[in-house]
DRENKE-726464 format. One line per 4 residues: for each residue x, y, z of C-alpha. Coordinates in nm, 3 decimals, decimal comma, m for minus. Layout:
// residues N
X/Y/Z; ...
// end
This chain:
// residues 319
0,000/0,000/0,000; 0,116/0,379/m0,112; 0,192/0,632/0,149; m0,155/0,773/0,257
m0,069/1,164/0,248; m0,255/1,385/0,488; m0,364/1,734/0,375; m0,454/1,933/0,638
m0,667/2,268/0,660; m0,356/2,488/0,662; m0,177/2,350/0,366; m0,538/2,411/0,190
m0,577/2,765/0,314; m0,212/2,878/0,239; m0,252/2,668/m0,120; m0,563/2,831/m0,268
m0,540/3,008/m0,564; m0,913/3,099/m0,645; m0,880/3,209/m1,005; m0,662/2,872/m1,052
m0,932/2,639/m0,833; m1,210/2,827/m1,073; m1,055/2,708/m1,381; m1,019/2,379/m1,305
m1,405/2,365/m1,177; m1,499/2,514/m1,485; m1,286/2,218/m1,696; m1,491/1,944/m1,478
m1,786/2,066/m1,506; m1,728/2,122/m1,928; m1,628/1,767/m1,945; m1,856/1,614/m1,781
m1,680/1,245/m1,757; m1,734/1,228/m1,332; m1,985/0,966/m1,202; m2,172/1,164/m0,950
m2,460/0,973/m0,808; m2,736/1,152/m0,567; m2,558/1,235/m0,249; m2,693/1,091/0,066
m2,859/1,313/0,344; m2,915/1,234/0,683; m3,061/1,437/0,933; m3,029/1,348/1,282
m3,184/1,477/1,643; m2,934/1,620/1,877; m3,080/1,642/2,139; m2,845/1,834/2,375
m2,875/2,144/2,145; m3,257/2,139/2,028; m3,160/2,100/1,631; m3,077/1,837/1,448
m2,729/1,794/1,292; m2,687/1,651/0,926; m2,466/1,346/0,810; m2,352/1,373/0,405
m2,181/1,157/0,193; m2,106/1,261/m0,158; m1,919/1,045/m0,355; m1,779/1,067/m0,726
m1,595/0,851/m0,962; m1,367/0,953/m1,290; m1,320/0,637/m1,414; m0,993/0,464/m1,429
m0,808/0,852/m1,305; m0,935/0,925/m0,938; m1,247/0,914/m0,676; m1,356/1,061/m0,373
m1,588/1,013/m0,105; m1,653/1,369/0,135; m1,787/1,239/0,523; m1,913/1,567/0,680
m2,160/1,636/0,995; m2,292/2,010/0,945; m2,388/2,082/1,329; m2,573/2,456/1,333
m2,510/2,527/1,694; m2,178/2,509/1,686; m2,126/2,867/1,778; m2,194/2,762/2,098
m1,917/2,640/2,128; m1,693/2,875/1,929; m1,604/2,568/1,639; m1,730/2,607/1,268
m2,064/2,406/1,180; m1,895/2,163/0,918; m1,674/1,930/1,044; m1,581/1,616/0,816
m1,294/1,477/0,628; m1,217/1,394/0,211; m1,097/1,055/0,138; m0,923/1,066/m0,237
m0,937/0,691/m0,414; m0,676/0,624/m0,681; m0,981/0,502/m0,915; m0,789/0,253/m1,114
m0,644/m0,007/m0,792; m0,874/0,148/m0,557; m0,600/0,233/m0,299; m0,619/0,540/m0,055
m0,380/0,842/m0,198; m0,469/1,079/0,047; m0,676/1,221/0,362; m0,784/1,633/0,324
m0,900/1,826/0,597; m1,300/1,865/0,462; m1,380/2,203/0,631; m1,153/2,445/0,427
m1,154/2,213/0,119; m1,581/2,244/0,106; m1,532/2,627/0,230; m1,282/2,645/m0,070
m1,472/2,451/m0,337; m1,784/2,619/m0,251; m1,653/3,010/m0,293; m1,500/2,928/m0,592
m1,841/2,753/m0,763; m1,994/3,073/m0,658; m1,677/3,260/m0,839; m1,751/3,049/m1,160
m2,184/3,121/m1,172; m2,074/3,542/m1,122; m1,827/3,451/m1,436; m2,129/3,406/m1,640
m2,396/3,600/m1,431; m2,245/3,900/m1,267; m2,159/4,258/m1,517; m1,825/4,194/m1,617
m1,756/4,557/m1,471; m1,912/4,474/m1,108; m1,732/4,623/m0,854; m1,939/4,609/m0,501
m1,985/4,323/m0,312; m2,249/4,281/m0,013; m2,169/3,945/0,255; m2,444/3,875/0,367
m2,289/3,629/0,711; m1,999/3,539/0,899; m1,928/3,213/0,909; m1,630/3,027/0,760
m1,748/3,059/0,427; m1,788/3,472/0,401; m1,393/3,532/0,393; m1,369/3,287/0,111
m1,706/3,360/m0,068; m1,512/3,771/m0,064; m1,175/3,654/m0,215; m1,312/3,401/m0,499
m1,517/3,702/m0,614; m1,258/3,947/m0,639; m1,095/3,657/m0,824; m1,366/3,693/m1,125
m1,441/4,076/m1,096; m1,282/4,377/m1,020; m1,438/4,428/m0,699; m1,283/4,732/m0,481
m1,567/4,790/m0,215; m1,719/4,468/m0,009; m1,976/4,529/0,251; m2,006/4,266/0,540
m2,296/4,209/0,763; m2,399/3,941/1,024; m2,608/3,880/1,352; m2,330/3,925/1,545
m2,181/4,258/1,422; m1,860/4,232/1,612; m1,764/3,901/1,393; m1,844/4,078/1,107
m1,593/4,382/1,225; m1,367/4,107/1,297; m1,361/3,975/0,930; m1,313/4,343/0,766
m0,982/4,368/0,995; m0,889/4,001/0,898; m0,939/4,113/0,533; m0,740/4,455/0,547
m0,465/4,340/0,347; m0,672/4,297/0,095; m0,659/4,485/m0,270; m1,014/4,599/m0,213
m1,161/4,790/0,085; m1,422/4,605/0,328; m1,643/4,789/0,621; m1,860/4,600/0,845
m2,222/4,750/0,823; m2,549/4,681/1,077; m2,822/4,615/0,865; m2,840/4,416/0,545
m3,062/4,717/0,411; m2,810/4,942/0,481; m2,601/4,904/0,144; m2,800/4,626/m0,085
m2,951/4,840/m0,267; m2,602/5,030/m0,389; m2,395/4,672/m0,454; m2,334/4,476/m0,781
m2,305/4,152/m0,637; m2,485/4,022/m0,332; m2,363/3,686/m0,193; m2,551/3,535/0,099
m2,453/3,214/0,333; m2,606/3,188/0,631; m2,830/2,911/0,796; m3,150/3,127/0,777
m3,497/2,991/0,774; m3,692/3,311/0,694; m3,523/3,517/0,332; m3,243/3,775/0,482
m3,274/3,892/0,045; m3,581/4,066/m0,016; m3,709/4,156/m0,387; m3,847/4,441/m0,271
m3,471/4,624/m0,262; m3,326/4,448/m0,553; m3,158/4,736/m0,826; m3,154/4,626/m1,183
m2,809/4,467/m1,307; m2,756/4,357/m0,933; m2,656/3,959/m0,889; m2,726/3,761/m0,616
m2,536/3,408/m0,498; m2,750/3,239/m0,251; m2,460/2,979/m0,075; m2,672/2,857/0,270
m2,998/2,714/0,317; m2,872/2,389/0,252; m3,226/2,216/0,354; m3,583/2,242/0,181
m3,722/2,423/0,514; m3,421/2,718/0,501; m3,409/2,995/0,258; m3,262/3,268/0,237
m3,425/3,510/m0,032; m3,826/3,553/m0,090; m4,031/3,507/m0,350; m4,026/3,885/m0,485
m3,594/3,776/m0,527; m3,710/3,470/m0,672; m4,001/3,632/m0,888; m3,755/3,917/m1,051
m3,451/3,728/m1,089; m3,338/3,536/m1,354; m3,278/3,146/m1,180; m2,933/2,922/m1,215
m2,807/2,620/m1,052; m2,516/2,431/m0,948; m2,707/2,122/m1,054; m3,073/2,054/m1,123
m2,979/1,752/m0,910; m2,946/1,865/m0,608; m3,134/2,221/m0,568; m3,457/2,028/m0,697
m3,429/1,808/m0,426; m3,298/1,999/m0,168; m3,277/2,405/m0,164; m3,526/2,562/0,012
m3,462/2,859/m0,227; m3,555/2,695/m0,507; m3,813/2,377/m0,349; m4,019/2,648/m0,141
m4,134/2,879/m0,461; m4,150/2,559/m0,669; m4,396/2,454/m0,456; m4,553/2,766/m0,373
m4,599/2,833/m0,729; m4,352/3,124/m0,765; m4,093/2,933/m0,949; m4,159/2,653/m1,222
m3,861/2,363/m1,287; m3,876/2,452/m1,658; m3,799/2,834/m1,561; m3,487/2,774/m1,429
m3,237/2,858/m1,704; m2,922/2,686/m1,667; m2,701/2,499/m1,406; m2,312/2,490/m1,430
m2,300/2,151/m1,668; m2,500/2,416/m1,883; m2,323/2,681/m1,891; m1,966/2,573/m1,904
m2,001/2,376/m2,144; m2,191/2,661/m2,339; m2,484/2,443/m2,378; m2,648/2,780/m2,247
m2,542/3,137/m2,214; m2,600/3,350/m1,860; m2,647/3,730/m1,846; m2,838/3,814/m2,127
m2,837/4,218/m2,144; m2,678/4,495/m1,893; m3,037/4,574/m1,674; m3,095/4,208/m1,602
m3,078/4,034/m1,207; m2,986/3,690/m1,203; m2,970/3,494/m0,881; m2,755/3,190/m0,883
m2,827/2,862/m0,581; m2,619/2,686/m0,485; m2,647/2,336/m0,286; m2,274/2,207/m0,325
m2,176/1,871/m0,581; m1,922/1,622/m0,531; m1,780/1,699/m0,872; m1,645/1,997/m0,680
m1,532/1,795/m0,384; m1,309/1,559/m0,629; m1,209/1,844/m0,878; m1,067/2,060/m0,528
m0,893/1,727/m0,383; m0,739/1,658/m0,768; m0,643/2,023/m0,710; m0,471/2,010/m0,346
m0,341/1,666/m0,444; m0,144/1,792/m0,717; m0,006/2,088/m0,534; 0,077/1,888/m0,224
0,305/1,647/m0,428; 0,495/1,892/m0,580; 0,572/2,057/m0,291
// end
């Protein structure tokens, strides 16, 4: 058996490259060779907080190259006790023996992959000239969700809110080093109305995006709600946006942003424009003129997973 290499989260966060890790997402999702069956979903009772915690497994195969399996619990109360909400671990196959090449830390590696699927949508969705950014949230994913951004778009101002308004002062003075500026603000209302790019991800059950504010041009990247009974935008966002995917997969089956107003009426399946497979592989085009908003949801896909571990992989045995 080969030397099982461990990637931890610090050789991911010092490794990242998001313009780089957006390239190679858009080649997998282009291709699309990867074997990527329906992830599974657990939700579980924990008791000892009063919400339940979630179990996923997403697997994915390219035959006869690599495959993956990502093991993560998402646990929402984890603020409580001061540790992020994912916690999990990446196990990368060699696909062709079937041996174990290597362990990654899951946390930054899904924090990673995610901000940089959200990176790819705006490269199709977003005004190429967009230059404002509002974070909606403060979690792990908000510092990443800023950078892969300003990896796609020239974006000089970024706007940070959350709950907890201290965290989000914390994160503009983490990101002050930065190229563009960022200021912590108090309500979401505040600045969404002046921003080209809005990018939410937050566990929310009741829409923090509300139509009612939305400015022609704007777009918005809706990252949280990861269950059918959270959302995170309402059905005015919904109603005046033009609506992408990751995958047709998994937001169909799981988003509450897109199952509520499917349900609801607001939203039909055949209204939905394009997911990633779509559009990188220019099956279909995004943006269609200057004035339009698009809104892009996002559920996560184990294509990304394996595409990101290829990534860190590679990097890790060169170095």
């Amino acid at each position: 058996m080969e030397n099982i290499l461990q990637i931890d989260a610090n050789f991911i966060d010092t490794n990242t490259v998001f313009a780089e890790l957006v390239e190679e997402l858009r080649s997998s999702f282009s291709k699309q060779n990867v074997i990527v069956p329906m992830r599974h979903h657990h939700d579980f009772p924990n008791s000892k907080m009063n919400a339940d915690s979630t179990l996923l497994l997403m697997p994915a195969w390219s035959p006869g190259e690599n495959s993956g399996v990502k093991v993560i619990t998402i646990s929402p109360e984890n603020s409580q006790f001061k540790m992020p909400s994912i916690q999990g671990v990446y196990i990368y196959f060699d696909a062709l023996k079937g041996h174990v090449k290597a362990i990654l830390e899951a946390k930054s590696l899904t924090a990673k992959r995610t901000a940089a699927a959200s990176a790819l949508a705006s490269s199709f969705l977003s005004r190429t000239n967009s230059s404002s950014l509002l974070m909606i949230g403060t979690g792990a994913l908000s510092t990443n969700l800023i950078k892969a951004h300003a990896a796609v778009r020239p974006i000089n101002t970024v706007y940070i809110w959350g709950r907890n308004f201290n965290k989000a002062k914390a994160i503009a003075a983490e990101l002050k080093e930065e190229s563009f500026r960022v200021t912590a603000i108090e309500s979401i209302e505040e600045k969404i109305r002046q921003v080209d790019i809005i990018s939410c991800a937050t566990l929310s059950k009741t829409p923090l995006v509300l139509g009612t504010f939305l400015q022609e041009g704007q777009h918005i990247d809706l990252v949280g709600a990861y269950k059918k009974d959270m959302r995170e935008s309402d059905n005015a966002t919904i109603s005046r946006a033009s609506v992408y995917v990751d995958t047709f997969q998994g937001t169909l089956k799981e988003g509450g942003d897109i199952v509520i107003p499917i349900q609801n009426g607001t939203l039909k399946k055949d209204n939905i424009k394009a997911d990633l497979f779509e559009l990188c592989s220019s099956q279909k085009t995004g943006r269609a003129y200057e004035k339009e908003i698009t809104l892009f949801k996002s559920v996560g896909h184990a294509l990304e997973d394996l595409t990101a571990a290829a990534y860190y992989f590679d990097k890790f045995k060169k170095k």
